[in-house]
Each structure stands twice: as structure tokens, then as C-alpha cells.
DRENSEVO-52095 format. One record per residue: residue number from 1; residue in three letters; x, y, z of N, C-alpha, C, O in turn. Coordinates in steps of 0.02 Angstrom, whole numbers, plus 32768, in hexadecimal, padded with zeros to 4 digits. Last residue first. Example, Ala and Ser with C-alpha at 12.3 -4.5 7.8 and 13.67 -1.06 7.14 Angstrom:
DRENSEVO-52095
     i    aa    n.u    n.v    n.w   ca.u   ca.v   ca.w    c.u    c.v    c.w    o.u    o.v    o.w
     2   SER   8282   7F90   8162   82AC   7FCB   8165   8285   8002   818A   829E   8039   8192
     1   ALA   8294   7EE4   8186   8267   7F1F   8186   8294   7F5B   8186   82C8   7F5A   81A7
***
This chain:
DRENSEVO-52095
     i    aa    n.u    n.v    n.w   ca.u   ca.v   ca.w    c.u    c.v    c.w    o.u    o.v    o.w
   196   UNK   62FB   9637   140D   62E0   964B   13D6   631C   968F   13E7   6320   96BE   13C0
   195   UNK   62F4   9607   14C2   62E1   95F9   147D   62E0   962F   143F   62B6   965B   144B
   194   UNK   634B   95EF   1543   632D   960C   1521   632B   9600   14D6   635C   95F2   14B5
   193   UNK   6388   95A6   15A4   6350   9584   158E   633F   95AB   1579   6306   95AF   1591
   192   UNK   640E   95C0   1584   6402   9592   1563   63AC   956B   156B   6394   9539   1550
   191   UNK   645A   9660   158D   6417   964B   15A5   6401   95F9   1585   63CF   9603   1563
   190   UNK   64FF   965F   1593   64BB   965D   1569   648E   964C   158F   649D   9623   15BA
   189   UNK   658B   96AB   15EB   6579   9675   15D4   6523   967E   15B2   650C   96B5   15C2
   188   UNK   65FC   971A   159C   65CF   9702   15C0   6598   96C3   15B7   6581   96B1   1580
   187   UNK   66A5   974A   158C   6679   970B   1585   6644   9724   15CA   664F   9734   1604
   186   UNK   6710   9799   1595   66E1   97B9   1588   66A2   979E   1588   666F   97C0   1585
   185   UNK   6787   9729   1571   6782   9764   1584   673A   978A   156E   6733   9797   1533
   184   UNK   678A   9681   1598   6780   96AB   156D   6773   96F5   158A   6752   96F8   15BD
   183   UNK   67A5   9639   160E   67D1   9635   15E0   67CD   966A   1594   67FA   9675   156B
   182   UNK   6749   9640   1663   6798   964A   167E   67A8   9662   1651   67BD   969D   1653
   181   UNK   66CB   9637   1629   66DC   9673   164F   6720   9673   1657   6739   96AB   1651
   180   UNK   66E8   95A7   1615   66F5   95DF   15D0   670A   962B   15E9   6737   9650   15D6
   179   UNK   66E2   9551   166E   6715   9575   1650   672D   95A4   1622   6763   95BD   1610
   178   UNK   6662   9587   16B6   6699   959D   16BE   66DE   9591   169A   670D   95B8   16A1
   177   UNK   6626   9547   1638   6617   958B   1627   6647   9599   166A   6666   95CA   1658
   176   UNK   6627   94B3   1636   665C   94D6   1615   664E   9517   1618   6672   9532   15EE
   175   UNK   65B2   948A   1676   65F1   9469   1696   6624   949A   167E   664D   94AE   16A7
   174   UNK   654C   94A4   161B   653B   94C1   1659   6594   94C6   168A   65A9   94F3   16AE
   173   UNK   655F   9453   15B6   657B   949E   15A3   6571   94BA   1602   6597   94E3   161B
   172   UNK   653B   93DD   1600   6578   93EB   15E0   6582   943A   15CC   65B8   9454   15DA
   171   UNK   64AC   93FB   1603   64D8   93D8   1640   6528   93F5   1630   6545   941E   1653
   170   UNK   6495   93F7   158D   648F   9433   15A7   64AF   9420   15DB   64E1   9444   15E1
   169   UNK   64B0   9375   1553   64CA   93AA   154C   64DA   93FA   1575   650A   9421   157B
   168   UNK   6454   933B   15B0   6495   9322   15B9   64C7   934B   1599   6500   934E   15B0
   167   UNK   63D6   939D   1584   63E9   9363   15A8   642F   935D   15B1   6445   9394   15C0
   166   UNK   6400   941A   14F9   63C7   93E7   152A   63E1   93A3   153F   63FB   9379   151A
   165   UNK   6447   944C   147E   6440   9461   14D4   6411   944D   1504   63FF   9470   1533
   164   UNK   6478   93E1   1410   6434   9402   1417   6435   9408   1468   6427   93D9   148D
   163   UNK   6518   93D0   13BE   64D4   93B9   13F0   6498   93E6   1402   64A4   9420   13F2
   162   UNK   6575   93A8   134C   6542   93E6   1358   650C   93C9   138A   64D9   93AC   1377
   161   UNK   6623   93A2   133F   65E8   9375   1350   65B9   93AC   1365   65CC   93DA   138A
   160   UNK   66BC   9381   12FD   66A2   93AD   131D   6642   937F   130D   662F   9355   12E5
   159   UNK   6750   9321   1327   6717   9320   131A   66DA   9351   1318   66B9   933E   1348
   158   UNK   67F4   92FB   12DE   67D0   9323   131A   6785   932F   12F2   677D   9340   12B7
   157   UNK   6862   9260   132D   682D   9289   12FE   680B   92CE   1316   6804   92DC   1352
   156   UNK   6910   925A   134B   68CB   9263   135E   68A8   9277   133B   68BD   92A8   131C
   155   UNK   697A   923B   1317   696B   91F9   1339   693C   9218   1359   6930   91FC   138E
   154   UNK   69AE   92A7   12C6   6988   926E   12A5   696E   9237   12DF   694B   9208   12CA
   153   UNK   6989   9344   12E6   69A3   9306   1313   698D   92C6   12E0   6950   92BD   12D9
   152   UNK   6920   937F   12A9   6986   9392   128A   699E   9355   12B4   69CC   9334   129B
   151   UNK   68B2   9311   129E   68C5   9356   128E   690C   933B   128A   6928   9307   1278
   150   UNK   6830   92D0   121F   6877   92CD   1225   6892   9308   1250   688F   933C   1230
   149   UNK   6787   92F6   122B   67C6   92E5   11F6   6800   92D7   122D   67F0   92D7   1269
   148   UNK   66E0   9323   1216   66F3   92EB   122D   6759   92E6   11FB   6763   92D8   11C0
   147   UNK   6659   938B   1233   66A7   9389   1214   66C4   933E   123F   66BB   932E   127A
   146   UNK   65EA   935E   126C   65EE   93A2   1248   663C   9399   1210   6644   93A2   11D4
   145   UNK   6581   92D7   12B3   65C7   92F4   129D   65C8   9335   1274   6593   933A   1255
   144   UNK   650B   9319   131F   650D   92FB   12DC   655B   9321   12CA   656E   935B   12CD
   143   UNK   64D9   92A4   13B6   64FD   92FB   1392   64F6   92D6   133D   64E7   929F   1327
   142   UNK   64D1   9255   1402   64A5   9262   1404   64A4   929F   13CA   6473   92C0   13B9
   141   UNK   6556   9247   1448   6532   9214   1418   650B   921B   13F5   6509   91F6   13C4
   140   UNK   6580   929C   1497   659D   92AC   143E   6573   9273   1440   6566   9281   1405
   139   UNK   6572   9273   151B   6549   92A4   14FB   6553   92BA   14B7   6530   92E6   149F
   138   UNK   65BE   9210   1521   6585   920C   1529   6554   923D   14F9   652A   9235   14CD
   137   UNK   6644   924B   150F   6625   9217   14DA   65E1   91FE   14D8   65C8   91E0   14A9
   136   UNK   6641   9289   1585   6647   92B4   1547   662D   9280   1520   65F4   928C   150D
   135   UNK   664A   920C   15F9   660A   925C   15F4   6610   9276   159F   65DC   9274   157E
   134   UNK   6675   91AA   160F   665F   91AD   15D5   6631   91EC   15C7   6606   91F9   159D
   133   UNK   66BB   91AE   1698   66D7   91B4   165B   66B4   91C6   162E   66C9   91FA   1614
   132   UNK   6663   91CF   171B   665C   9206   16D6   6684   91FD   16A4   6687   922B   167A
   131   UNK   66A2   917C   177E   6670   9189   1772   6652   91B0   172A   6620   9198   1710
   130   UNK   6737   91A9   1771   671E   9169   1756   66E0   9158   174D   66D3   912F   1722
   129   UNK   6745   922D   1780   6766   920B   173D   674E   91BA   1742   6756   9195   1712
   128   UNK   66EB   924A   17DF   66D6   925B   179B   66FD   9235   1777   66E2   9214   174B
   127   UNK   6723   922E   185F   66FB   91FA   1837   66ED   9206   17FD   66E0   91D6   17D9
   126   UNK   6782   9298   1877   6797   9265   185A   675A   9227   1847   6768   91F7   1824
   125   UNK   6713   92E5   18A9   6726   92F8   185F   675D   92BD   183F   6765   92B3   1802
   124   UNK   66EC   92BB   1914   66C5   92C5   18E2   66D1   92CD   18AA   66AB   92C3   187B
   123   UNK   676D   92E2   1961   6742   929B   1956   671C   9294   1928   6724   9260   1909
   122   UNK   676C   935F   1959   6797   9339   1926   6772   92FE   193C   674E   92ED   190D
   121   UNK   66C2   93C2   1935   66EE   93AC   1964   672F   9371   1936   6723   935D   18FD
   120   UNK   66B0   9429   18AB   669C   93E7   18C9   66D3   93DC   1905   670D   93F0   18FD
   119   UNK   6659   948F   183A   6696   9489   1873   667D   945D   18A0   6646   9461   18B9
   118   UNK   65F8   9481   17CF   661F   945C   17CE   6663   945E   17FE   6696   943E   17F3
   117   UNK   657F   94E7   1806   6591   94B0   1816   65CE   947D   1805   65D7   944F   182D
   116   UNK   6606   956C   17FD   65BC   9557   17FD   65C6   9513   1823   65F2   9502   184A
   115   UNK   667A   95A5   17DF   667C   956E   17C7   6638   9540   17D5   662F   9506   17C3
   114   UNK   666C   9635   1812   6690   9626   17DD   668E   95E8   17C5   66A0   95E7   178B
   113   UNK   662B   9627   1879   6615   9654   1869   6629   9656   181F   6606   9670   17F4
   112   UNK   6683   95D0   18D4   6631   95BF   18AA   661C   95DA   188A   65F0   95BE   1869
   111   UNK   66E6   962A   18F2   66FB   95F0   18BF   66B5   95E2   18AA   66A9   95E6   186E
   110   UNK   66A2   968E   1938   66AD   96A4   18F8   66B2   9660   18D4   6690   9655   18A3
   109   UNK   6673   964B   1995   6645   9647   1975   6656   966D   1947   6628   967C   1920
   108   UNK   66F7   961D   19E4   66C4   95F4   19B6   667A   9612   1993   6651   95EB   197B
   107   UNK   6745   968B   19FD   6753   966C   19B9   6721   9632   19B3   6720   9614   197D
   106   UNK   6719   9702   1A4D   6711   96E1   1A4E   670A   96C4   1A0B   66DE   96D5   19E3
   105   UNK   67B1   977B   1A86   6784   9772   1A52   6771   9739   1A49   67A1   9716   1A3A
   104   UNK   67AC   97DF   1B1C   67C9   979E   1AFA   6793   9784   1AAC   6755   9780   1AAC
   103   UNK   67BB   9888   1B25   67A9   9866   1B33   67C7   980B   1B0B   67F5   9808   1AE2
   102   UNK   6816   98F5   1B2F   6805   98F4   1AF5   67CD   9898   1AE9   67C2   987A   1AB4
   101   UNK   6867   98F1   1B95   6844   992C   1B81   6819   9931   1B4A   67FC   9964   1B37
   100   UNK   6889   9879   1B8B   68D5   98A5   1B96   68B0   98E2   1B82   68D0   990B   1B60
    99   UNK   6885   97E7   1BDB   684A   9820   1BC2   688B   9870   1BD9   68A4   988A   1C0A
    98   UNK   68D0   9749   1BAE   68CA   9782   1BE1   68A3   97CC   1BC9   68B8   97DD   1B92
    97   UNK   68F4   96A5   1BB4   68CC   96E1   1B8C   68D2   9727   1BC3   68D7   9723   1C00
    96   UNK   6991   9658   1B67   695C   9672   1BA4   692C   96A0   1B87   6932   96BC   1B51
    95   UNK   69B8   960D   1AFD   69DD   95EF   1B32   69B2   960B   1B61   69A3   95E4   1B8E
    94   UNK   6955   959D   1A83   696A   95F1   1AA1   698C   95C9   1ADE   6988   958F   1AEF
    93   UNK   68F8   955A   1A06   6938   9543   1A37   6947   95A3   1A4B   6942   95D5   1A26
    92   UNK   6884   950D   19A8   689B   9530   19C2   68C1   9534   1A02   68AE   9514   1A33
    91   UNK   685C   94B6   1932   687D   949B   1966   689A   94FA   1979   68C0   951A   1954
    90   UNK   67B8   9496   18CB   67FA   94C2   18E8   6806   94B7   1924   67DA   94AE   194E
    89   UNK   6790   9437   184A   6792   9425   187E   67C7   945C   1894   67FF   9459   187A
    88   UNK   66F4   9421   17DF   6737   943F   17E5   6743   9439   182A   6712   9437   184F
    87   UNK   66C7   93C8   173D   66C6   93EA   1767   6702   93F2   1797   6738   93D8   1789
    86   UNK   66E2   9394   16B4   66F6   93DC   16C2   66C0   93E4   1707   6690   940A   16FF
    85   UNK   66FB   930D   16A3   66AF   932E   16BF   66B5   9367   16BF   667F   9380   16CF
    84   UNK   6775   930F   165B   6749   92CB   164E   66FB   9306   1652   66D7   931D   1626
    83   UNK   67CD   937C   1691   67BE   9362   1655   6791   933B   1622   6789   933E   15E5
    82   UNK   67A2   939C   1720   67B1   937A   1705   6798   9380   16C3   675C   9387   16B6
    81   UNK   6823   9428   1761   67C6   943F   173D   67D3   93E3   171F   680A   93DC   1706
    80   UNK   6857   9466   17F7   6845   943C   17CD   6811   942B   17BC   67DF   941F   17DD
    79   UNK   6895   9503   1852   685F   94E4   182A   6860   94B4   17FB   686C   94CD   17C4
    78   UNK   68E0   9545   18D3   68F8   9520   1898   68B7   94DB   188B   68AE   94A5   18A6
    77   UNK   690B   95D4   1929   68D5   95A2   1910   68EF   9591   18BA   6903   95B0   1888
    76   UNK   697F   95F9   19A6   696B   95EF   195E   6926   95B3   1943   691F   9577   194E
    75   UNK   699E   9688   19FF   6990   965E   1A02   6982   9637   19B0   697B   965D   1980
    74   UNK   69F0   96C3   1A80   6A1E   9694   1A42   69E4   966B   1A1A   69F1   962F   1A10
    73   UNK   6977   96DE   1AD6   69C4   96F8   1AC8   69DA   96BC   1AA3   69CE   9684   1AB8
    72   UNK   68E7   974A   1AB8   68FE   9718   1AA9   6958   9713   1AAC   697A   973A   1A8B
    71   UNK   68A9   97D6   1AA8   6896   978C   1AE7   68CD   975A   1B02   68DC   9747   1B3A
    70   UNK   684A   97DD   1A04   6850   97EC   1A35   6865   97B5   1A8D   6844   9787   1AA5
    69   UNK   6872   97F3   195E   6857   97C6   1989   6879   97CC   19D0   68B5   97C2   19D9
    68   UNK   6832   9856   18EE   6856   983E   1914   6848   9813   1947   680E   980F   195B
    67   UNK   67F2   98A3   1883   6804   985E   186D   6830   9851   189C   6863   983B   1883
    66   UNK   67A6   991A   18A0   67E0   9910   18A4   6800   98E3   188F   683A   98F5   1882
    65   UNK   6712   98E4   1898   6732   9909   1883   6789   990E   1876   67A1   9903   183E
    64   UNK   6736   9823   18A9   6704   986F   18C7   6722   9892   1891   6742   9876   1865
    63   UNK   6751   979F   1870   675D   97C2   18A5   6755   9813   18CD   676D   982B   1900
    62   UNK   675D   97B4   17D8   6731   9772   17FC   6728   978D   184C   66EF   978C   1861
    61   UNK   67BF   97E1   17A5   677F   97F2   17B6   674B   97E7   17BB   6716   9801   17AA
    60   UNK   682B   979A   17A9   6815   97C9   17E0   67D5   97F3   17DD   67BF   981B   1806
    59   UNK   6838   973F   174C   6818   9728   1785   67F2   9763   17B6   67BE   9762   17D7
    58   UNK   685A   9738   16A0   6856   9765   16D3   681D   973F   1722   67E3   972B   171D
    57   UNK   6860   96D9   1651   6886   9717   1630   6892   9741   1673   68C4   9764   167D
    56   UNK   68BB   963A   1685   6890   9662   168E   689F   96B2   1671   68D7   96CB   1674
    55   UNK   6918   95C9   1650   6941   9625   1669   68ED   963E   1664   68E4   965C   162F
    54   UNK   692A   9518   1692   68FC   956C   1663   692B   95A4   1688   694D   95A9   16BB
    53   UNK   69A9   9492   169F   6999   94E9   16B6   695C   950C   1679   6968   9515   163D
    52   UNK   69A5   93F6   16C4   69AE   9416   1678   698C   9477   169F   6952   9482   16B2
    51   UNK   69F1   93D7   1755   69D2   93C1   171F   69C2   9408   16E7   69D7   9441   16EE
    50   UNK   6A48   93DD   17AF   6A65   93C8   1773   6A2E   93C5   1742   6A39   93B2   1709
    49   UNK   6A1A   93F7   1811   6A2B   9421   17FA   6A47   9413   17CC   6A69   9440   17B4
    48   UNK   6992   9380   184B   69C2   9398   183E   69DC   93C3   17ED   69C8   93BD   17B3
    47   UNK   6909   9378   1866   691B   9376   1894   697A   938B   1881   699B   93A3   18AF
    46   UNK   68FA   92F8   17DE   68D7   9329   1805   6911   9333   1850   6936   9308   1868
    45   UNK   6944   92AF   179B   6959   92F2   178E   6928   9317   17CA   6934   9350   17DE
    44   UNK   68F7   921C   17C9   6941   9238   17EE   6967   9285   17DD   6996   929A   17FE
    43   UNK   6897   9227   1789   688F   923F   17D2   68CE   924A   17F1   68DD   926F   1820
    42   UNK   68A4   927E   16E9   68A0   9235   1704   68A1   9256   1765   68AC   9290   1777
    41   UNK   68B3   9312   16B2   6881   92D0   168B   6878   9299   16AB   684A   9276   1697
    40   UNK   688C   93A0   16F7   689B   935C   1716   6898   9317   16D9   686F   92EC   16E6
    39   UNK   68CE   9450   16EB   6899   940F   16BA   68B9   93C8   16D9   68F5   93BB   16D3
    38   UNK   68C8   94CE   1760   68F4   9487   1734   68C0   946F   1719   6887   9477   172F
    37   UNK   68E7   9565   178D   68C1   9538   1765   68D0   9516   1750   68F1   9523   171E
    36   UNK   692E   95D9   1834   6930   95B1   17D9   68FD   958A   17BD   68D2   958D   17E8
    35   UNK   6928   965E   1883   68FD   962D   1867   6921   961F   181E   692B   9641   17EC
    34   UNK   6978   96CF   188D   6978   9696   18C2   6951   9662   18B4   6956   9631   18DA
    33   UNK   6981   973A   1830   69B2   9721   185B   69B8   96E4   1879   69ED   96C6   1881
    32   UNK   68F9   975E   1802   691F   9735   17D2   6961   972C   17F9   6985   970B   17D3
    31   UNK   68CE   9795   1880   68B0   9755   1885   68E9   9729   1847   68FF   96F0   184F
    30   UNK   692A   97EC   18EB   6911   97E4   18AA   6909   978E   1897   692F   975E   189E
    29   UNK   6919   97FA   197E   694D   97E9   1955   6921   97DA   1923   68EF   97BA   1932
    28   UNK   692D   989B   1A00   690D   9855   19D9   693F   983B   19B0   697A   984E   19AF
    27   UNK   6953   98E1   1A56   6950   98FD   1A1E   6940   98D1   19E6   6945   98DE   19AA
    26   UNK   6938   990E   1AFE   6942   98DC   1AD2   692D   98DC   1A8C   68F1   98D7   1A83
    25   UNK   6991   9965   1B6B   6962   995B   1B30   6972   9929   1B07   69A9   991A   1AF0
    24   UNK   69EA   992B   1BEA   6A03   9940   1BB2   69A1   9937   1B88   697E   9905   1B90
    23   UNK   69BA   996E   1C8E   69E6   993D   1C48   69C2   9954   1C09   6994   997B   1BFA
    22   UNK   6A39   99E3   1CE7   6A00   99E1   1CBE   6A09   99A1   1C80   6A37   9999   1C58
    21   UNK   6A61   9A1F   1D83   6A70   99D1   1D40   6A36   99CD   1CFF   6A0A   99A2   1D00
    20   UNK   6AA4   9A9D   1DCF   6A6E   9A74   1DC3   6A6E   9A3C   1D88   6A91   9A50   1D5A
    19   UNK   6B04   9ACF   1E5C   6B17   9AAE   1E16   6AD4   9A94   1E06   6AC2   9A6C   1E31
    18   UNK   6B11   9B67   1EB9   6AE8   9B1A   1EBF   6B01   9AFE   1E5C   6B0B   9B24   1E2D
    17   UNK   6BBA   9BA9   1ED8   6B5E   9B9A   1EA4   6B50   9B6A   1E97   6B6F   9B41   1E76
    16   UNK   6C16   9C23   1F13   6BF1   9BD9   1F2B   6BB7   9BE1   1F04   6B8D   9C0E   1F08
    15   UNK   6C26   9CA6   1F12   6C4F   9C67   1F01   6C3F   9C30   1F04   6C68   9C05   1EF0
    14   UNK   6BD7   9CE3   1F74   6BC7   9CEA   1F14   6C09   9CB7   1F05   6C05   9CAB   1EC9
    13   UNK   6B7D   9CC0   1FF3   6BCF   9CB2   1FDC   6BB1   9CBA   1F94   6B7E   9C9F   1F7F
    12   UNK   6AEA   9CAB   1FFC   6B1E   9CD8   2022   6B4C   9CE2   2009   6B53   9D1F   2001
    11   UNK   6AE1   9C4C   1FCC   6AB1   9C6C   1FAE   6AF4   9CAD   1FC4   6B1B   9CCE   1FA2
    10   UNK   6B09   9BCE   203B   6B24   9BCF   1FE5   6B22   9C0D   1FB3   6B46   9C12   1F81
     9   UNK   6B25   9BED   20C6   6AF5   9BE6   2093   6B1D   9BF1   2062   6B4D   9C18   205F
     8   UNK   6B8B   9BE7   212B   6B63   9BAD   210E   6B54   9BA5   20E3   6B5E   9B71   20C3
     7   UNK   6B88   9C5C   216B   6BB0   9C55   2146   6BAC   9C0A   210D   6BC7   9C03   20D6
     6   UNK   6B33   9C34   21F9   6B35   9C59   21D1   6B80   9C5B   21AA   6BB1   9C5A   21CF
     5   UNK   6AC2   9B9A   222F   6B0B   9BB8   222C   6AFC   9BFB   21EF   6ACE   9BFB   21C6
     4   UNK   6A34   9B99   2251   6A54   9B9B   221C   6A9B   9BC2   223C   6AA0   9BF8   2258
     3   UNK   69C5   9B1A   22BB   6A13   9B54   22CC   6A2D   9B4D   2277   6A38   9B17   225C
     2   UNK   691E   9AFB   22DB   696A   9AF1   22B3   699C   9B3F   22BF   6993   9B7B   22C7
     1   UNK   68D4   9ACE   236A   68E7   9B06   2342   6929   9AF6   231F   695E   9AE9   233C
***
């Protein structure tokens, strides 16, 4: 049989109150906060913050309603799109995750969700620049020049070229419709096996 002392209880004494801890809600972090976009042209920009920055118009609503991202403490995803293959490689970094009521938000199948097949492990994506140099010139071969001149840079030409959305093309528009989503506001991408 337990023995309660009397005067003990906490409940008893109105001066005395149990203290309870409540943590903190977790109020997410906006996806245009913590995610950047680099353009890689060679394998040594991949992987670093030096390389050339997109300002995406808008990310967060890529990420539910709210455009928040749930879970996560400090955390930042930092995306390289290569230049050569435009496909894409994200390095994501957080210090902990913790479910602050609002559960943890799972970032790979939004990032797929946003970059399809072209999100690649980095092993994979540093082969593109040597594997896939010749991807764009491949598929302009086949095009018929449109405008051919001089631009404002004299030590580059600029070419515009009309390809027909089949094969190696379509491959190619298939590669660029996440960037356009980033980069253009309102962009959706086309049905390209539709006709007429």
C-alpha cells in the first residue's frame, strides 16, 4: 500500500503549478526561402554556389496549398540544371527533421514532380557534360536555319533553327518544359503528340 504524505500535492497548494512545455508549431518555410537554381555549364560549376543563379518567378507553389515546407530545420535545397543536357541534380542539406504538427514534407516527389525525368542522382549528372556534349547540335542538324546573324556580343552568333517535335527533338523540348515552368509565369507545357 502506497503512503501519500499530505501537503505534497501540488493540486492542493494554489501556489504550486505543474509547468507544462509545449513545442513550438511548426510554421514551415517557404519554399522561395530555401531552394535556389544554378545553371552548371562544365562539372566543376556543378555542385557550387558560384555558379551562374535563375530567380525562379515562384517555387511555392510547387509545395501544397500553402507553399510551405514542412519538418525541416535550416534547411536548403540547392538545384543544378546542366546547360549542355538540362537535366537536374538537387543537393539537399537540413540540420534535423522533426514533425512540429504539421507533419514532415516529403521533397522527393515534389522535386520529381517539378523536374520529371531529368532529376538525376550527381553521378549521373556529371556524366552528362561529357556524355551529352553534342546533344543541342545534334538535334539543330536536322532543323532549318530561320535567322542566322551577329548578336550584340560580336564574339557570338545567334542562330534561330525550326525543328519538327519528333525524336531527338521531342527528347529536347521534353528536357526544357521544367525550365520554362520555373522560369515563365503561367507556362504550361503542350501536348506534343497532339496533332492539328
Amino acid at each position: 500500500m502506497a503512503l501519500k504524505q499530505k501537503g505534497t500535492d501540488a493540486a492542493a497548494d494554489p501556489k504550486k503549478r505543474r509547468r507544462v512545455g509545449f513545442s513550438g508549431i511548426d510554421a514551415g518555410v517557404e519554399a522561395n526561402e530555401c531552394m535556389k537554381v544554378f545553371i552548371a555549364r562544365n562539372p566543376d560549376e556543378a555542385g557550387s554556389a558560384n555558379s551562374t543563379s535563375l530567380q525562379p518567378f515562384d517555387l511555392n507553389h510547387f509545395f501544397g496549398e500553402d507553399g510551405k515546407i514542412y519538418g525541416y530545420k535550416n534547411l536548403k535545397i540547392n538545384v543544378w540544371i546542366s546547360a549542355i543536357s538540362f537535366h537536374a541534380y538537387a543537393d539537399i542539406s537540413f540540420e534535423e527533421t522533426s514533425d512540429g504538427g504539421k507533419g514532415i514534407t516529403d521533397l522527393k516527389p515534389v522535386l520529381q514532380n517539378i523536374f520529371g525525368e531529368n532529376l538525376v542522382e550527381k553521378d549521373e549528372f556529371l556524366k552528362t557534360f561529357s556524355k551529352e556534349c553534342e546533344y543541342l547540335s545534334n538535334v539543330v542538324t536536322d532543323g532549318n536555319v530561320i535567322k542566322h546573324g551577329a548578336s550584340i556580343d560580336e564574339d557570338s552568333a545567334v542562330e534561330i533553327v525550326r525543328v519538327e517535335l519528333q525524336g531527338a527533338a521531342a527528347f529536347l523540348y521534353c528536357r526544357l518544359v521544367p525550365l520554362i515552368l520555373l522560369l515563365v509565369e503561367g507556362s504550361t507545357p503542350i501536348d506534343i503528340t497532339e496533332h492539328g
